[in-house]
N, C-alpha and C positions, 0 to 999 in steps of 0.2 A: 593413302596407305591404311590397310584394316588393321587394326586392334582389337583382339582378343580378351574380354574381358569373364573371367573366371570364377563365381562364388558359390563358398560351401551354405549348408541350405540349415540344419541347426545351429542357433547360436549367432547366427550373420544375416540372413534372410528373417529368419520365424524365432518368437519364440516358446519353446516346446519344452524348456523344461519340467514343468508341471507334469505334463503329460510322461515324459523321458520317466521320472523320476518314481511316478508309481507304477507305471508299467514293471517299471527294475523291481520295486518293491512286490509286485503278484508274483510276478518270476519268481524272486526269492523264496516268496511263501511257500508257495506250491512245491517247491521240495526240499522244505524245510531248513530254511535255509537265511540266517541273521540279512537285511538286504543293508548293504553300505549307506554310511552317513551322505545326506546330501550335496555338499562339497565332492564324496570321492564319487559318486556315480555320476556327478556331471561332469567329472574329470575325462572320461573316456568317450566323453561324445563325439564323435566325427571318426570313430574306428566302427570296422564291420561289426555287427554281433559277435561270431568266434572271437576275433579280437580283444575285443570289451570285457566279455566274458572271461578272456583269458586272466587278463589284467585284476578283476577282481576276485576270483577266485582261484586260479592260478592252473596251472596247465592241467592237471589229475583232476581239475574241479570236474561238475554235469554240463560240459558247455554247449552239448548241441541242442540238451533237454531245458537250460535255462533260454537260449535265444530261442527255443520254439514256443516255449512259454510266453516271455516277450513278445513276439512276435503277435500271438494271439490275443493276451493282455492289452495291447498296442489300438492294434484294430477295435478292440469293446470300447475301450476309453476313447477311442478319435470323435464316437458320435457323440459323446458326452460333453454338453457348451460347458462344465465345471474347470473342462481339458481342452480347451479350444486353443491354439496353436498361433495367434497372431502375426503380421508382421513386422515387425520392430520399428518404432517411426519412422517416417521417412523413406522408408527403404523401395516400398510398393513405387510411389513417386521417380525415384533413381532408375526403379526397371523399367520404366515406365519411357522417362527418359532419353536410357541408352537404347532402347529399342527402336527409336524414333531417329537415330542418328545411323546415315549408311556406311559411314566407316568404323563402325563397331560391330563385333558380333558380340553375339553372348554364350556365356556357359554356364554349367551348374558340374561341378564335383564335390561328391557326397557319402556320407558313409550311408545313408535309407536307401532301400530297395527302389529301384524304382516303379513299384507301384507307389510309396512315398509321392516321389519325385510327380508320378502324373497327379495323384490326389491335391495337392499344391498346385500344378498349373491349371488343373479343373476349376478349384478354387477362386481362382483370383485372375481367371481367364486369358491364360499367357500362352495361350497356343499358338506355336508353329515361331514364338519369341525368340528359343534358345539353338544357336545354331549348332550345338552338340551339349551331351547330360551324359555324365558319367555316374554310376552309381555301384553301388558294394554288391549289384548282380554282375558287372561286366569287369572288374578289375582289382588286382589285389587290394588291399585295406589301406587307406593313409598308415603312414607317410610315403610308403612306397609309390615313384615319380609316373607309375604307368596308367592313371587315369587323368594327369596332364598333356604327354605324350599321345594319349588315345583324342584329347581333345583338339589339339595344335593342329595335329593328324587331319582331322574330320573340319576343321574349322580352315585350314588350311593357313597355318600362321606359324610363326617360328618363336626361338625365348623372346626375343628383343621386340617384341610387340604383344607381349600375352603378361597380362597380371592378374594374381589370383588374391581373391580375398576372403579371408577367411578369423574365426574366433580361438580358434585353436593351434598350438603348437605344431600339432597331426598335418594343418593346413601349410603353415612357415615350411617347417621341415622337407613337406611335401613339392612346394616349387623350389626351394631353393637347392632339391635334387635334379629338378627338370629344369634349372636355369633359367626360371620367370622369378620377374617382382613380387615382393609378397607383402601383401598390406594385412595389418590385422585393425580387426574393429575391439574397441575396450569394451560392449556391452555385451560380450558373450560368455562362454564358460574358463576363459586361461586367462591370467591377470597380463598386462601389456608388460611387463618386465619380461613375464616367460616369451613371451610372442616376439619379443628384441631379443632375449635369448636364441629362440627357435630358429633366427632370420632374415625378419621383418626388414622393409626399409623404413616404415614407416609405420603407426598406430593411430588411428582415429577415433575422436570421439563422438561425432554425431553421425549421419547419412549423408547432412547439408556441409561438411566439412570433407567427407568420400567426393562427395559429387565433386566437389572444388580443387580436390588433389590430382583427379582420376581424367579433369576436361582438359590439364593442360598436357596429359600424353597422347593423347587423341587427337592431335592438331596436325596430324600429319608428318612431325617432324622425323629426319632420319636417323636421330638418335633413338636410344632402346629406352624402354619403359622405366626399367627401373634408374637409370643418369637421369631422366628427366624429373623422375618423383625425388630425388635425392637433391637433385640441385634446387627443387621448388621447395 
């Protein structure tokens, strides 16, 4: 029985904050504009641009003029090793993995463009890995459940075998609309209280402790994903 396995890509995958943070900060400048304390700007990670933007600046704010900023800002800093974008212990190894195993597929749902998205599997050579990648070009912004649904879709799996993993509330909120598991990792940008708020059935703290929660729904059984992480 295939399982569907689901993860958002900052903050859970990579970590970008560095990079997130002054990109937001050129944006800002460029039209004069205070850029938020670093706690709130990484608060909005895993929402579209519009989104983000909305959130800090607020609906009347320049929001199409700050995310084109961004945008541009984003791209100068990626080639910059000061900005370099890693990926989070462990994690490479995990995708690594679940790619190797034929009753898994993989996903990727994201708030980055997916030029993002392919710069990352360029990267770190994960071609033809992800059996569907949803990104903030093909569907509304997290939380809303329609870049789940577009993957289940494409991946051809249902809730009770699809769990999405993710750093953010945006992520929780997101499957527990579309009726998948939702695991959050503690080393990204939402403290795990909020992500058990948000959720969660569960919060981890390394990759080597993901791996070990995530092999025992994978075993074929016919119960759903999330009874199985709950009862382990």
């Amino acid at each position: 029985m295939v399982t569907l396995v689901v993860f958002d890509v900052d903050g859970t995958l990579v970590d970008s904050q560095h990079l997130i943070v002054e990109a937001q900060a050129r944006a800002f400048a460029e039209h004069g504009l205070t850029a938020p304390e670093r706690k709130e700007a990484l608060s909005v990670v895993g929402l579209s641009l519009p989104e983000a933007f909305k959130r800090l600046v607020g609906e009347a704010g320049p929001i199409d003029a700050l995310s084109h900023s961004y945008r541009r800002a984003f791209q100068a800093l990626r080639i910059d090793p000061a900005y370099e974008e890693p990926l989070f212990p462990g994690m490479g190894e995990l995708i690594e993995a679940l790619h190797a195993r034929p009753e898994v597929r993989l996903g990727i749902a994201t708030g980055k463009s997916r030029r993002g998205v392919a710069h990352l599997v360029d990267k770190h050579g994960w071609h033809g890995w992800f059996a569907t990648t949803q990104t903030a070009d093909d569907a509304p912004s997290k939380p809303d459940p329609t870049m789940l649904h577009l993957a289940m879709e494409e991946a051809q799996t249902g809730p009770s075998r699809t769990v999405m993993i993710g750093d953010t509330t945006y992520d929780m909120m997101m499957a527990r609309s579309a009726g998948v598991a939702a695991i959050g990792v503690a080393w990204g940008y939402h403290p795990p209280g909020a992500l058990f708020g948000a959720g969660a059935v569960t919060v981890v703290e390394s990759a080597g402790a993901l791996a070990d929660l995530i092999a025992r729904p994978l075993d074929g059984s016919s119960c759903s994903v999330a009874d199985q992480i709950a009862a382990g």
